[in-house]
N, C-alpha and C positions, 0 to 999 in steps of 0.2 A: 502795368505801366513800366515800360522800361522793363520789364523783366522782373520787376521787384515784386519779391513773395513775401508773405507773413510779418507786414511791415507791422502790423501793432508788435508783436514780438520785437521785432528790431528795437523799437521806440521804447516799450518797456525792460529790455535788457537793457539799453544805452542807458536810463533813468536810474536804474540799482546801481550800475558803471559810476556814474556821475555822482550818487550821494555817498557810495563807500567813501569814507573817510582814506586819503592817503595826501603824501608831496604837495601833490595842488594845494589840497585844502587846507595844510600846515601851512604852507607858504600863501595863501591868500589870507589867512587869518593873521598871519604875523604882520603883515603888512599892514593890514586893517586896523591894527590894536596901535600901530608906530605912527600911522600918517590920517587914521581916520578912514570916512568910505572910497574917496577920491584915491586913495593909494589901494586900498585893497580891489578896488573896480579895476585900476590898472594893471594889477596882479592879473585878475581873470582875464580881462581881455587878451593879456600878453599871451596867458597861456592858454587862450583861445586859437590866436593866430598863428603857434605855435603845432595845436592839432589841425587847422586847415593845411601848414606844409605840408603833414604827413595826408590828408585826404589826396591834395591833390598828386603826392607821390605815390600814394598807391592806385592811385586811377590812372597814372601814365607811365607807371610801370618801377618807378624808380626804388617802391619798399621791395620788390622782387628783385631786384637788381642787388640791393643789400643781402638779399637771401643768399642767392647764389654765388655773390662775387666775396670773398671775404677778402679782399683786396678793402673796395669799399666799405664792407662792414668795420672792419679792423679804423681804418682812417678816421670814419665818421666817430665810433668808440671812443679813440682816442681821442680828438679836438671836444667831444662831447666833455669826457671826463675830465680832462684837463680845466676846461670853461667853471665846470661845477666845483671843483676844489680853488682852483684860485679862488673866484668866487667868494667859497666858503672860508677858504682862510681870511681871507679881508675882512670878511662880518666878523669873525672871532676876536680879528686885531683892533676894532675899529674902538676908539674911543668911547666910550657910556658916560652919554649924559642927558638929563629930563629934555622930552623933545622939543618943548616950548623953546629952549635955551638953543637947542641945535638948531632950530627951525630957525631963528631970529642972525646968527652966526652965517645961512646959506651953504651950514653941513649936511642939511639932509639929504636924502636919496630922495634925486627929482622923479615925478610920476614917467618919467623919461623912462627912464633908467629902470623902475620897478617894473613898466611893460618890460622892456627887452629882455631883462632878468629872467620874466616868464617865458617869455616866447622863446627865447634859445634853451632852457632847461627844456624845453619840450620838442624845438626840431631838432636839437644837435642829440637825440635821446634815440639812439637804435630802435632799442625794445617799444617805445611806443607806435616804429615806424611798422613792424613787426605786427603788433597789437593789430593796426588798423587793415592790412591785407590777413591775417589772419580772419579778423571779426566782418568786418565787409562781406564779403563774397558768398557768406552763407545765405547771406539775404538776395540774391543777384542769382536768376536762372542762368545752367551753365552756357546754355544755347541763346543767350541774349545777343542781339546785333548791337545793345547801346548800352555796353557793361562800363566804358568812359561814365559816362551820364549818370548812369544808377550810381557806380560807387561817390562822381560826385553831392547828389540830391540825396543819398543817407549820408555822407559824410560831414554836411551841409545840417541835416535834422539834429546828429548827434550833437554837433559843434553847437548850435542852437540850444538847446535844450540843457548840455553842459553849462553855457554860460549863463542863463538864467537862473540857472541854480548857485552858479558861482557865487553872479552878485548879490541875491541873496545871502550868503555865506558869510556876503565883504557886509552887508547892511549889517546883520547880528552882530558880526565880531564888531563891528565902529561903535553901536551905539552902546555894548557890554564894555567896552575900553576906555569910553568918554572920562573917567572920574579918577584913571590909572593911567594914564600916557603921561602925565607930569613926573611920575615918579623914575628916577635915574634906575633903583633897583631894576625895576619891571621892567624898562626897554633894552636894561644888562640883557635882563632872562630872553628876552626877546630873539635880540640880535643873536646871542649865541646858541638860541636852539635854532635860528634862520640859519646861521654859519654851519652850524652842526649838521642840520637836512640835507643842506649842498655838498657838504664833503662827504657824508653816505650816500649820498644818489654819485658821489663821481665816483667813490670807489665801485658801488654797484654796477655802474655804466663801465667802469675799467673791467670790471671781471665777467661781463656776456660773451656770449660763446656764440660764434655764427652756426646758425642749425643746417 
């Protein structure tokens, strides 16, 4: 179909991809313990739609285009890192206090805002654009007339399959958090290892090298 080979492989490599613990899953849990399931669902989807840029950038050419051009690689790098350390400085700066108290106030970080959060750590993210024309095409005959198509109907399964696992991830962390969101300590620790994740992922994202 479509050229597509050895699709249960595809689906069970994507599956080990999805539950390694990394960024995602720090940052949907952090959310999840601050705002409950509704925030950390908003996390995953953000950074669901966040990996659909990059599917459909590498089905039309655009994570190749970051390959070769380090014009655009360099650019994207930059606004990427940039986004991620401001970001992350904010959350270090941000005032700590029990969420109950922030929530009542209309200081918290609206479900708005923890989607887009997601979703731009993950398209303005070179290296994941990379990821996906890298991991794609293995599963995709090189002779396919509908290699459009194929990379987007695996990019489509991955993104699926990632997200159900996400919100899973968001249901645990909400309902382990239930009895600790009140406390100002905890959503200190919170906030500054969220700020801390973003300012390594932008320094990481400042220092990729176009290959």
């Amino acid at each position: 179909m479509l050229g597509i080979h050895e699709i249960w492989l595809f689906i069970l490599s994507g599956l080990l991809l999805n539950v390694t613990p990394g960024p995602d899953t720090a940052y949907i849990i952090g959310r999840s313990m601050q705002l409950g399931w509704r925030g950390g669902a908003a996390a995953a989807l953000g950074i669901s739609c966040g990996c659909l840029f990059h599917v459909f950038g590498a089905a039309i050419g655009l994570s190749a285009l970051l390959m070769t051009s380090s014009v655009a690689f360099t650019t994207l790098k930059w606004v990427g890192a940039a986004y991620l350390l401001f970001t992350g400085v904010q959350m270090l700066l941000s005032r700590q206090r029990p969420i109950a108290d922030v929530t009542l106030q209309g200081e918290a970080p609206t479900l708005r805002r923890v989607f887009w959060q997601g979703a731009l750590t993950n398209a303005l993210n070179p290296k994941v654009a990379l990821f996906f024309l890298a991991f794609l095409p293995q599963f995709v005959a090189a002779d396919s007339p509908h290699k459009t198509a194929a990379f987007l109907l695996l990019g489509a399964i991955f993104v699926f399959n990632g997200t159900l696992w996400c919100l899973g991830v968001a249901g645990f962390a909400a309902r382990a958090a239930i009895r600790i969101r009140r406390s100002s300590g905890v959503i200190a620790w919170i906030n500054r290892t969220l700020g801390g994740l973003f300012v390594y992922l932008g320094f990481r994202v400042a220092m990729l090298e176009a290959r």
